[in-house]
Structures are given as structure tokens and as C-alpha cells.
C-alpha positions as CSV (number, residue, x, y, z in Angstrom):
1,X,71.5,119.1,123.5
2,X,73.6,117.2,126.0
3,X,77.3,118.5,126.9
4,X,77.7,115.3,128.6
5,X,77.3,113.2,125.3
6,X,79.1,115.8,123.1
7,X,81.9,115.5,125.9
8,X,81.8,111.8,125.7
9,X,82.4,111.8,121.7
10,X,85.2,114.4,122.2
11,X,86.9,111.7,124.8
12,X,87.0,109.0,122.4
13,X,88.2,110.9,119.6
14,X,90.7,112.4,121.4
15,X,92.1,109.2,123.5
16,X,92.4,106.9,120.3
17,X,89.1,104.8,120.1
18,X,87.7,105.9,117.2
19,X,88.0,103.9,114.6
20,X,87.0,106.5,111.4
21,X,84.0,104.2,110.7
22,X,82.0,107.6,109.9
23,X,79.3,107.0,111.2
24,X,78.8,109.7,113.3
25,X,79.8,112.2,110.1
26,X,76.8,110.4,108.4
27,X,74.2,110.7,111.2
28,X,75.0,114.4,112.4
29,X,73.2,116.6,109.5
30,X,77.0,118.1,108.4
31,X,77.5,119.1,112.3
32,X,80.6,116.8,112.4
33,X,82.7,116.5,109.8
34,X,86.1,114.8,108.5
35,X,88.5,117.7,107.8
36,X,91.8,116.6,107.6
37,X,91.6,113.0,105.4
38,X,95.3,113.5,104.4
39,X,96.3,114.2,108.2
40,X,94.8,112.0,111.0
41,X,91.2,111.9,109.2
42,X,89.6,112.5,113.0
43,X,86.2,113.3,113.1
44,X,85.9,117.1,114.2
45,X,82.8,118.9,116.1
46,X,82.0,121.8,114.1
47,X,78.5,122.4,115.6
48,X,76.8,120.7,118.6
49,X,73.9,118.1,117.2
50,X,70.5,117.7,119.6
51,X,70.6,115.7,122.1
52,X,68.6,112.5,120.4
53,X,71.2,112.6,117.4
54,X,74.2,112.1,120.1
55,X,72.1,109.5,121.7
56,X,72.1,107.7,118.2
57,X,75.6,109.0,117.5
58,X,77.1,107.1,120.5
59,X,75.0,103.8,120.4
60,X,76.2,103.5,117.0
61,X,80.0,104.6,117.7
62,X,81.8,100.4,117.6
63,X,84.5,102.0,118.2
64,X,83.2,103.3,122.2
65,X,81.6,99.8,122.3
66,X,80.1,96.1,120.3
67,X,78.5,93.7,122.3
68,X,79.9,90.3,120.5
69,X,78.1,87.6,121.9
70,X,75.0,89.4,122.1
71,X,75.0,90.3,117.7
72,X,76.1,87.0,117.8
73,X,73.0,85.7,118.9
74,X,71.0,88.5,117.6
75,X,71.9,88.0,114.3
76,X,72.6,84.1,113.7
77,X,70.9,82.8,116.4
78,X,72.0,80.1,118.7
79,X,72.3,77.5,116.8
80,X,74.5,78.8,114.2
81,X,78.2,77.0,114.6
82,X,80.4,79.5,116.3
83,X,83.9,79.6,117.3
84,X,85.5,82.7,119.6
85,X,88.4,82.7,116.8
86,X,85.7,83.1,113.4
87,X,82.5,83.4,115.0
88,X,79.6,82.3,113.2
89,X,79.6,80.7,110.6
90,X,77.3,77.9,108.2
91,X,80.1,77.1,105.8
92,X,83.7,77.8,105.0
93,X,85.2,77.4,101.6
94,X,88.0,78.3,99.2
95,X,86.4,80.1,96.5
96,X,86.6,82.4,93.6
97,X,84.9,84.4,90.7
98,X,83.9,81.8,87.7
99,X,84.4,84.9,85.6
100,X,87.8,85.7,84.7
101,X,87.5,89.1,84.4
102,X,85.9,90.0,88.2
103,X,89.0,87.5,89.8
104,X,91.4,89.7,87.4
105,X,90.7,92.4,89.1
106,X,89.4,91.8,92.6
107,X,91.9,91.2,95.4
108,X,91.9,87.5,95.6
109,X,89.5,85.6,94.6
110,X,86.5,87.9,93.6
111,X,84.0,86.5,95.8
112,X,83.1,90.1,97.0
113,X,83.0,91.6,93.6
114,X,80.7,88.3,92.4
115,X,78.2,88.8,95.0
116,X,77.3,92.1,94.1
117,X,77.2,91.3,90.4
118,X,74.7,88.5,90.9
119,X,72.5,90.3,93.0
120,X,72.4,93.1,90.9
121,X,72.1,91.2,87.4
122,X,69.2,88.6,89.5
123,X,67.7,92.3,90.8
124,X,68.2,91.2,94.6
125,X,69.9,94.8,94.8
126,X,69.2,97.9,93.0
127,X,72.7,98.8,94.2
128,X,75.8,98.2,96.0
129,X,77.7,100.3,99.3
130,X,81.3,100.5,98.4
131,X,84.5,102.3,98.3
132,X,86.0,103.4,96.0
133,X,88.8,106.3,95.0
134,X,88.3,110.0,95.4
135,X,87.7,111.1,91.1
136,X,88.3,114.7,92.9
137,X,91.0,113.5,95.0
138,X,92.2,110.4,93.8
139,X,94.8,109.5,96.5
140,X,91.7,109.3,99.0
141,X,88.9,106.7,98.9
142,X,85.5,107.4,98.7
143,X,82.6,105.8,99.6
144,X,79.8,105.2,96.9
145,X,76.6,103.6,95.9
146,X,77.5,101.4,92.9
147,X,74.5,100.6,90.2
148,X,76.1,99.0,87.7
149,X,78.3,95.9,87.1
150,X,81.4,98.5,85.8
151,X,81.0,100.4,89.1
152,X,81.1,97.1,91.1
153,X,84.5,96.6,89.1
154,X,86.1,99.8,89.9
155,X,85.5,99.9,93.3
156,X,86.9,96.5,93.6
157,X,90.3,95.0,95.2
158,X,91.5,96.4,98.6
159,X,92.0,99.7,100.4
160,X,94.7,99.9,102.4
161,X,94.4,103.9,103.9
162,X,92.0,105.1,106.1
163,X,88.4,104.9,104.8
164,X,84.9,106.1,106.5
165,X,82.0,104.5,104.5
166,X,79.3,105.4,106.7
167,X,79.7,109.4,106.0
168,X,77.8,108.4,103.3
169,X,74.5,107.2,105.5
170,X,72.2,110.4,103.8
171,X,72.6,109.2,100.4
172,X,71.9,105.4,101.7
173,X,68.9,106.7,103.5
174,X,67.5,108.5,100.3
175,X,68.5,105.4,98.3
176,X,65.1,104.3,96.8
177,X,65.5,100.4,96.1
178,X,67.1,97.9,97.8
179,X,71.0,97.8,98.6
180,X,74.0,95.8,99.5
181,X,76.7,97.1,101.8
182,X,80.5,96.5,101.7
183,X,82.7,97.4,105.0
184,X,85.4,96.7,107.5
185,X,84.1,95.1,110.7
186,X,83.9,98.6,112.3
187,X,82.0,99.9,110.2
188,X,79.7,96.8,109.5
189,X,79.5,96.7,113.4
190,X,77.7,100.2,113.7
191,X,75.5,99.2,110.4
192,X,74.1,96.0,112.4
193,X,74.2,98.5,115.9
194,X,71.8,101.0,113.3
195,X,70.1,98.5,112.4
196,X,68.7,97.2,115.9
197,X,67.6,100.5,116.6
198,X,65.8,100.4,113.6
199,X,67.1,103.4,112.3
200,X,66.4,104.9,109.0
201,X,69.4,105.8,107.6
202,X,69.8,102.0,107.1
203,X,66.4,100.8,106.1
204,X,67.4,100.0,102.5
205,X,70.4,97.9,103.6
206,X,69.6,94.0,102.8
207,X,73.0,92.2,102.5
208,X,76.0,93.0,104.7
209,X,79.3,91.9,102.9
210,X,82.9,93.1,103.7
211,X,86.8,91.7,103.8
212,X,89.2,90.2,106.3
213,X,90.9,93.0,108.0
214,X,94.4,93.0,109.5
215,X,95.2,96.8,109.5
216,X,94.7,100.2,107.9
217,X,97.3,102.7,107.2
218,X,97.9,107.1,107.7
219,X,97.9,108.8,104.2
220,X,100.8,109.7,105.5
221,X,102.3,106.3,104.0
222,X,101.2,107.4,100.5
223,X,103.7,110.5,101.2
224,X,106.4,108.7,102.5
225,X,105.7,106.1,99.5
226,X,106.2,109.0,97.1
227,X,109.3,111.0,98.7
228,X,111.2,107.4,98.7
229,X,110.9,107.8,95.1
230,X,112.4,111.5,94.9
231,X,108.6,112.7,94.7
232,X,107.4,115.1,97.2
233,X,104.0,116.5,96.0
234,X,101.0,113.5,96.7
235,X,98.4,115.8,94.2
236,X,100.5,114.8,91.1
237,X,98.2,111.3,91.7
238,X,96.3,110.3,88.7
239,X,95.4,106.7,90.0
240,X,96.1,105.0,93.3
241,X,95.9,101.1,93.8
242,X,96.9,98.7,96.8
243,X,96.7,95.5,95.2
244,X,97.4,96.0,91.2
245,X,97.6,93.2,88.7
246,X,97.2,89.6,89.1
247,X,97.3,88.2,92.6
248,X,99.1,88.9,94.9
249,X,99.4,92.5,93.3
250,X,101.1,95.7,93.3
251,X,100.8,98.8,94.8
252,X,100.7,101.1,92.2
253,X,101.1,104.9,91.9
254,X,100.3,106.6,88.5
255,X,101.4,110.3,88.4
256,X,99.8,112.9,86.3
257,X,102.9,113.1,84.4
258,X,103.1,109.7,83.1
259,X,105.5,108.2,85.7
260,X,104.3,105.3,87.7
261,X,105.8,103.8,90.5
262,X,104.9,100.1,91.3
263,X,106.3,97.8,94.3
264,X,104.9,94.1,94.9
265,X,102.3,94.0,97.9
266,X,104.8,91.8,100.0
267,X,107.3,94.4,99.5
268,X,105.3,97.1,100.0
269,X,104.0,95.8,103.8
270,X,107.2,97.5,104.6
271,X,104.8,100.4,104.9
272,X,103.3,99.1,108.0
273,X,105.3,99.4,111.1
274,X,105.6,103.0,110.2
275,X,102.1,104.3,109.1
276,X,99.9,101.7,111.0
277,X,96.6,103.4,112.7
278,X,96.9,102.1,116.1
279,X,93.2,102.0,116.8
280,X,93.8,99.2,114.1
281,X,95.7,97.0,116.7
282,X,92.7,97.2,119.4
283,X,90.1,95.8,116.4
284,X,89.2,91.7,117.5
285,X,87.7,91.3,114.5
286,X,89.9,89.8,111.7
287,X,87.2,87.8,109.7
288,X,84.4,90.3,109.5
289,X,82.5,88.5,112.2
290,X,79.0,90.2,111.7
291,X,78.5,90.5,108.1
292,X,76.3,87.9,105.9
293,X,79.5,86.3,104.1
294,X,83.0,87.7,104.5
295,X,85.9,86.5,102.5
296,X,89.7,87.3,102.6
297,X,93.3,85.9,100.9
298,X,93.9,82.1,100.6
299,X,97.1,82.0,103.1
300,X,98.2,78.6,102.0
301,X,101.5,77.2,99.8
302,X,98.9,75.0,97.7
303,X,97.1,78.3,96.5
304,X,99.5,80.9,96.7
305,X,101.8,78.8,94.3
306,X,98.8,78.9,91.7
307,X,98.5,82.6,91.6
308,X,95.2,84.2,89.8
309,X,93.7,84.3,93.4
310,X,91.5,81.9,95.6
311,X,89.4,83.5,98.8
312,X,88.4,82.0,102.3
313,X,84.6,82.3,102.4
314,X,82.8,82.4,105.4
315,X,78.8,82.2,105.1
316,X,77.4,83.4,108.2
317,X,74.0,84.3,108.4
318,X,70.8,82.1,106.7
319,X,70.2,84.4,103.8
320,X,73.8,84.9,103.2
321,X,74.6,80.6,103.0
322,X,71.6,80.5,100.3
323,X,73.4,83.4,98.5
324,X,76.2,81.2,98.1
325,X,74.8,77.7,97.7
326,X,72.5,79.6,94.6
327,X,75.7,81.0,93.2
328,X,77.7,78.0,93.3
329,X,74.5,75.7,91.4
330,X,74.2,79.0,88.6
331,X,78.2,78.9,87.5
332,X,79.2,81.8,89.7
333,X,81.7,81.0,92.2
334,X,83.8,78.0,92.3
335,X,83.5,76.5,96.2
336,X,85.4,73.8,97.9
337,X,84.8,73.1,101.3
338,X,87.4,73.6,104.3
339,X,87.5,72.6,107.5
340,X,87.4,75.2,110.9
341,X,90.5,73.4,111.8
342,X,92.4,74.1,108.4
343,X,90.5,78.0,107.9
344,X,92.0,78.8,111.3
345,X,95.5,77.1,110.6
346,X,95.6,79.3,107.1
347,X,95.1,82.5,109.1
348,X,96.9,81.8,112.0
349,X,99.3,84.9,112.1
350,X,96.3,87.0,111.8
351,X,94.0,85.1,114.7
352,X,96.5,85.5,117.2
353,X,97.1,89.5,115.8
354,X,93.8,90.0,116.6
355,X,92.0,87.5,119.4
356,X,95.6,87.5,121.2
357,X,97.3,90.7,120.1
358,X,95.0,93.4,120.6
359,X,93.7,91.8,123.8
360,X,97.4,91.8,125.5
361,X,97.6,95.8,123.8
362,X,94.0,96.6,125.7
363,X,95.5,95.3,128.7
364,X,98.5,97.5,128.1
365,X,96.5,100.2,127.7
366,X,94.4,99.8,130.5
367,X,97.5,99.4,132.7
368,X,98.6,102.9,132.2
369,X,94.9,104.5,132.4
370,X,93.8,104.6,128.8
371,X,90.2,103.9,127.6
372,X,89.5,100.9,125.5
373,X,86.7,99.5,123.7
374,X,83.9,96.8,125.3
375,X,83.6,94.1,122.9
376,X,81.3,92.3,125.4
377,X,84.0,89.7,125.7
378,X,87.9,88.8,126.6
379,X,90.2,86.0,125.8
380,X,93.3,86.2,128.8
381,X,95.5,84.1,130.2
382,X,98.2,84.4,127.8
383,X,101.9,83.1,128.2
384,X,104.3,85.4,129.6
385,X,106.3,84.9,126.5
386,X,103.2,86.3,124.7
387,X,103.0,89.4,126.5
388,X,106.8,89.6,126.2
389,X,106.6,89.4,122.6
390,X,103.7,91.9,122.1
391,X,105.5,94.2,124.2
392,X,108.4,94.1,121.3
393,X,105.9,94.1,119.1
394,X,104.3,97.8,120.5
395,X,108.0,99.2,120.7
396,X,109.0,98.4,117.6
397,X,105.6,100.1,116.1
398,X,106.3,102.9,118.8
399,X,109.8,103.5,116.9
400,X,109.1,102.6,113.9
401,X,106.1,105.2,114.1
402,X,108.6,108.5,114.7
403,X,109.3,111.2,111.7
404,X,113.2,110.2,112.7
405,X,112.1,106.7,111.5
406,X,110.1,107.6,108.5
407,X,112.8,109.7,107.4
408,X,115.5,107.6,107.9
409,X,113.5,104.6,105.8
410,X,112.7,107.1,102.9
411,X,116.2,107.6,101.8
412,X,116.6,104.0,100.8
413,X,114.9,102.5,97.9
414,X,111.8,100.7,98.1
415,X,112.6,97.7,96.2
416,X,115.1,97.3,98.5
417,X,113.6,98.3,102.0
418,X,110.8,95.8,100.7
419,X,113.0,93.1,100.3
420,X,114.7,93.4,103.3
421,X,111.3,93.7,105.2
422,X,110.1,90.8,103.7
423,X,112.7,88.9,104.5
424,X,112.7,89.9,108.1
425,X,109.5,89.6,108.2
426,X,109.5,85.7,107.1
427,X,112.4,85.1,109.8
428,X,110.1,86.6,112.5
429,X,107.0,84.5,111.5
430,X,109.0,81.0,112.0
431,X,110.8,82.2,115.3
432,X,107.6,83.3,116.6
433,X,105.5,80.2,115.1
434,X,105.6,78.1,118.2
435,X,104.5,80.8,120.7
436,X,101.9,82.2,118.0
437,X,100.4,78.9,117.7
438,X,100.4,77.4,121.5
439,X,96.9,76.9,122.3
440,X,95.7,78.1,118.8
């Protein structure tokens, strides 16, 4: 065994890279293990694994390390249309689920839910990576293989809490048939980093799929969700959702005891300056950059006024665009083209979160000595006034992140902290549109 590479995964655990993608649970044979999901849900050593499983171990950690441009060429080639903002990409649409009752319950628009419905009814798949919630634990995801249409369903719509899908990489290994996998770019990132060493453990693994990703939260925001509502014990959970009911959702809590507390999604971002995982803010990826098609929330007056829920799409790789196009010819998804111009303008807050943002935090970081990831890239030259308003930005989340905070927020009611964020929240956006958007 090597002390050297044990000591290396310690360091990144313990200085705030690792991003809880699980892989290293998955690979190490029960030797490291996730003991404290309600807590920090950090990966914890509990027995030293040989030397060639930490080899694997850290060539596969994305959060230590994910060579862009060179998956970029890997897996699309060069050339695949790529731009530093999406990456690569064949098409970009507006879409959603033709069936009514997948866009019902999905997210947005479905399109996640409808891929791995069609390959499972065409038998592309024999089954389907996803995450779900914990039937043991039901205020904690949990990563399954899906093999059914109703399993698809219920593992739809998104989770906002800390998730680690890889832990899972034994039962994907001894999957027999053919699988799709569903992840945040993290995650997909080690997938593709296992699959150029052509490991095992991801041999079955023939579509890569996964959502846009902004942030994830601590449990700890389910607590303080529940103690704003005078309830202080988070195991009285029957049923946990993030985005509940037609689009834009709910977050909905069921208790065991027939309450239920329910607050709309805008409102319930209030959540987020105060529970954010901060390894969150150093993640580049907002589209799911390396995945075969990605989609995300329609950001745009002209769809959010419809309601029921339209997606962006992004095909990406070759196999991934013909997914689509066959889809779109058999009645499955409803596509309309977009432009890179418009698909950048309707996530605009969220490119310059995450190709400005966590750049500006990295440098911040490095600044004061701390280790950061090596995305085989950098965008710089930012305005002053850009660094000046990240630097608010990281205060307020360094404030706003304190027990004092939490504690102080939970004595109000939600409805009404949620309002108030979500008003403050839409006065930031247009005071900060112009620096946001200079250059974008």
C-alpha cells in the first residue's frame, strides 16, 4: 500500500476538494466509507486499500483533478462545435416529454426521464443509474439501478442535498446487461475518467446522461427547513421532494404523522446562502459538459409564463445526437431548435456563476494557500468590479453560513423569508446584470 496516496486522499478531503462524487466509496472494497450523510457526508478511511486501488482511487477522484480540453477531444472529437461556456455540443433545443405524464413529474421538461424510458422500452438499456430517495432513510437520496419505466419515474425530478452515485460502482460492475447512467458533472467526470482507464466497474455503462448543475445543499438545510416550521426531529420524514407538482415545483416535506409542509421552489432558494456545499462554488461545469445529452430549466419569460415545463437540450456526443433525432421522428420529445447565442443568454446568471465565479473563488483560494482543483483550463482577466462583487458574494455565503445566521433565519416563517429572498434576490440579478453580462 502507499502512505503517500492514502495521505494524498486525506489532503483533499480534509482541505475542501472533494466533491462527494463517491467514487472512491464505490472502488475501495467497503475500506472507505460515507458515515455521516446527515452531517458533512465526507468520505472517511476506515481501512487502508492496496496500493493499485488508490492509484485508481485518485485518477478517478474529479474532484483532485479533470483535464477539460483533453475529454473534450477524447470524447467528441475535434470537430464537434465547442464553446468554453457549453462545450461541445451537435445541437441545442427547447424540448420536453410528448407524454404527459413523464413532464408531470420530471423537473422541467422530462427530457431525462424520456430517454431512459425509450431506451429501456427500444431495449437499448437493460437499466438505468439514478438517484433516488433513501426507502430506509427517506430524507437521504440513494443511488439505484432502475429496470423499469415506474422506477425511472420515481427517481425522477431533482435533488437538491448532497448525493454520491458512484458508491454504487459494485452493483454497476455486476450489472449483467447494458446500462444508462444519470449524474452531476462530478460524478459523470470520474465515470468518463473510469472509463479511459478501462476499468471494470464501468464496463456496462453505454449512455451518460445527467442535469444542469448550479449547487448542492448540507442536510443540514432539511433541518433548518423543518425547525422553521416548529419541527425539530428530521426522522418523522415520510417523503422528501425538491421540486413537487407542476413546474416550477415545491419543495415538499411529508411527515409520518400526516402534516406536510410545502414552500414554492423560488421561495425555497432562500435555503442557499445558508446551507450551500462550498466545493459547489469551485465546480466549472454548469451544463454537464461531458455527458452524451444534458438538459436543464428553460430560463426564459416565453416558457416560464407557460408553465408544465420546457428543458434546454444539449446533444453532445454522436450516439447521444441520434438518440435525440430518433426520439423526436418516433413522437417522444418535442424539439425546437435554439441558437448558442440565445442557450447562453437564457443561462446567463448561471455561466458567469460558474466560468466566472468559481474561477475568481479558485483564485481566492489560491491567494491564501488553499488547494484547488486542475480543470486543465482557466478563463481570467476579469473586471475589478467582478472580483469586487464575488468578493461580496463569498462574505455574504461566509455569514450567511454561521449557526448565528441559521438560527436567526429559522425563527421567521418561510413563506415569508422566501418572499423576501426572492425579492432580493430579483433586485440583485438586475443591479448586477450589466457586470454579469460584460463580455458574456
Amino acid at each position: 500500500m502507499s502512505v503517500k496516496n492514502i495521505d494524498s486522499l486525506q489532503k483533499l478531503i480534509d482541505n475542501g476538494i472533494c466533491n462527494r462524487c463517491g467514487s472512491c466509496v464505490g472502488l475501495s472494497d467497503g475500506k472507505i466509507i460515507f458515515n455521516n450523510k446527515e452531517g458533512r457526508y465526507l468520505p472517511q478511511i476506515i481501512e487502508l486499500p492496496d496500493r493499485e486501488t488508490m492509484d485508481v482511487i485518485l485518477e478517478a477522484c474529479s474532484g483532485k483533478a479533470f483535464n477539460f480540453p483533453l475529454y473534450n477531444t477524447l470524447l467528441f472529437g475535434s470537430n464537434t462545435p465547442k464553446h468554453i461556456y457549453t462545450g461541445a455540443f451537435r445541437s441545442i433545443n427547447i424540448g420536453y416529454s410528448i407524454d404527459p405524464k413523464i413532464r408531470l413529474n420530471a423537473a422541467s421538461g422530462g427530457i431525462i426521464s424520456a430517454l431512459l424510458i425509450y431506451l429501456l422500452r427500444t431495449k437499448e438499456i437493460d437499466g438505468a443509474v439514478v438517484l433516488g430517495m433513501s426507502k430506509e432513510k427517506p430524507w437521504l437520496t440513494q443511488p439505484f439501478i432502475a429496470s423499469t419505466e415506474d422506477e425511472i419515474l420515481e427517481a425522477a425530478q431533482s435533488k437538491y442535498i448532497l448525493s454520491s452515485v458512484n458508491e454504487i460502482l459494485p452493483e454497476i460492475s455486476a450489472f449483467k446487461g447494458r446500462l444508462a447512467y444519470v449524474g452531476l458533472p462530478g460524478q459523470v467526470q470520474s465515470i468518463r475518467a473510469l472509463q479511459r482507464m478501462n476499468h471494470p466497474s464501468v464496463k456496462n455503462i453505454c449512455y451518460i446522461f445527467g442535469p444542469f448543475y448550479g449547487n448542492t445543499l448540507h442536510f443540514s438545510s432539511i433541518k433548518s427547513f423543518l425547525r422553521s416550521y416548529g419541527e425539530y426531529d428530521y426522522k418523522k420524514i415520510k417523503k422528501l421532494f425538491f421540486r413537487h407538482g407542476e413546474w416550477p415545483g415545491n419543495m415538499r416535506v411529508e411527515l409520518n404523522n400526516g402534516k406536510v409542509l410545502q414552500l414554492k421552489k423560488f421561495h425555497a432558494n432562500y435555503l442557499i446562502p445558508f446551507h450551500i456545499v462550498k466545493n459547489s462554488l469551485i465546480c466549472t461545469d454548469l451544463t454537464n459538459e461531458f455527458t452524451d445529452v444534458s438538459g436543464g430549466d428553460a430560463w426564459a419569460p416565453v416558457y416560464e409564463e407557460r408553465g408544465k415545463g420546457f428543458s434546454m437540450v444539449i446533444g453532445r456526443s454522436e450516439k447521444g445526437e441520434a438518440l435525440l433525432k430518433k426520439m423526436q421522428q418516433d413522437g417522444f420529445l418535442n424539439l425546437s431548435p435554439l441558437s448558442l447565442e440565445e442557450s447562453i443568454a437564457m443561462h446567463s446568471h448561471g455561466y458567469d456563476l460558474k466560468k466566472r465565479g468559481s474561477f475568481i473563488r479558485m483564485n481566492f483560494l489560491k491567494w491564501i494557500g488553499k488547494p484547488i482543483p486542475d480543470y486543465g483550463y482557466q478563463i481570467k482577466d476579469f473586471s475589478f468590479s467582478r472580483y469586487l462583487m464575488e468578493f461580496f458574494i463569498d462574505l455574504l455565503f461566509l455569514l450567511l453560513g454561521t449557526s448565528f445566521a441559521r438560527w436567526i433565519v429559522e425563527q421567521f416563517s418561510p413563506t415569508f423569508v422566501g418572499r423576501v429572498f426572492e425579492k432580493s434576490r430579483n433586485i440583485w440579478k438586475k443591479s448586477t446584470k450589466n457586470i454579469k453580462r460584460q463580455n458574456l
